[in-house]
C-alpha positions as a printed Julia matrix, in Angstrom:
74×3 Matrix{Float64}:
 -26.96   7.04   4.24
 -28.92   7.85   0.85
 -31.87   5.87   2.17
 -32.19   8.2    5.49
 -32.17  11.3    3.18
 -35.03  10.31   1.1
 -37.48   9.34   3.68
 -36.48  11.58   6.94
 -39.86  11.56   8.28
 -39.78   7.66   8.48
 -36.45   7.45  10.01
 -37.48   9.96  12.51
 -40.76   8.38  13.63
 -38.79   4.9   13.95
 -36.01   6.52  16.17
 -38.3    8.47  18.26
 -40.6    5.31  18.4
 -38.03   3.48  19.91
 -36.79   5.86  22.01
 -40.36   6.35  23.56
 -41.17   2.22  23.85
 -37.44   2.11  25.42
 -39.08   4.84  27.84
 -41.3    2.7   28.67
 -39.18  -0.16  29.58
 -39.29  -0.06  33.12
 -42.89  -1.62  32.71
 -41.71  -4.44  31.11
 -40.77  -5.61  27.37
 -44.47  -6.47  26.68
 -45.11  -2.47  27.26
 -42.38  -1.11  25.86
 -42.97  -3.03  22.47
 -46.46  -1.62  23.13
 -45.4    2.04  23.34
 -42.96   1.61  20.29
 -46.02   0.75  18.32
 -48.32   3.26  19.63
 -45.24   5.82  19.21
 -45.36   4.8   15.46
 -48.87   5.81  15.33
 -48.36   9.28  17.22
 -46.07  10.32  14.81
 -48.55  10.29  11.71
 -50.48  13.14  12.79
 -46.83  15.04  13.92
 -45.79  14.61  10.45
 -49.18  15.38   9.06
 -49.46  18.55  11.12
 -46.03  19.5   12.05
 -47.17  20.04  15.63
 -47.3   18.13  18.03
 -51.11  18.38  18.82
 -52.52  15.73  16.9
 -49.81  13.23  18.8
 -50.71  14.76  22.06
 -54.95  14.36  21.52
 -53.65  10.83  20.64
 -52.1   10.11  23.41
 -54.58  10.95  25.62
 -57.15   9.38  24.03
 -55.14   5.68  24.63
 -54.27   6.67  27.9
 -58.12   6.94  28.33
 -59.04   4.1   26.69
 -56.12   1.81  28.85
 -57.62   3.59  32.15
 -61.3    3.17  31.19
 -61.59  -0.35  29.71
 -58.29  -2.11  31.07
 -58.1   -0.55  34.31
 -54.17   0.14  33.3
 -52.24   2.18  36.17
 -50.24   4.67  34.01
């Protein structure tokens, strides 16, 4: 438990990450192992910024990306 309380922020980005690449499941393991990663990186700027704005812009950004270049259906 003393490891948990002296890096919160990491333990919190690596539960939400999985949480939001289990999310994602439905899609397929390939994806959600996909979203757990890019879930790691949204939750830099959250921790950064303490808002969830940075994360957000992120998001968006790969989603456009995925749409533009990969033709992904989101």
């Amino acid at each position: 438990m003393g490891k948990i309380q002296e890096s919160p922020n990491l333990t919190a980005m690596i539960l939400s990450a999985v949480l939001f690449g289990l999310a994602h499941a439905p899609k397929g393991w390939n994806y959600a192992f996909l979203a757990m990663v890019a879930g790691l990186l949204y939750g830099f700027p959250f921790c950064k910024n303490k808002n969830l704005f940075g994360a957000v812009v992120l998001h968006a950004v790969v989603d456009v990306i995925a749409v533009a270049y990969f033709s992904a259906v989101l």
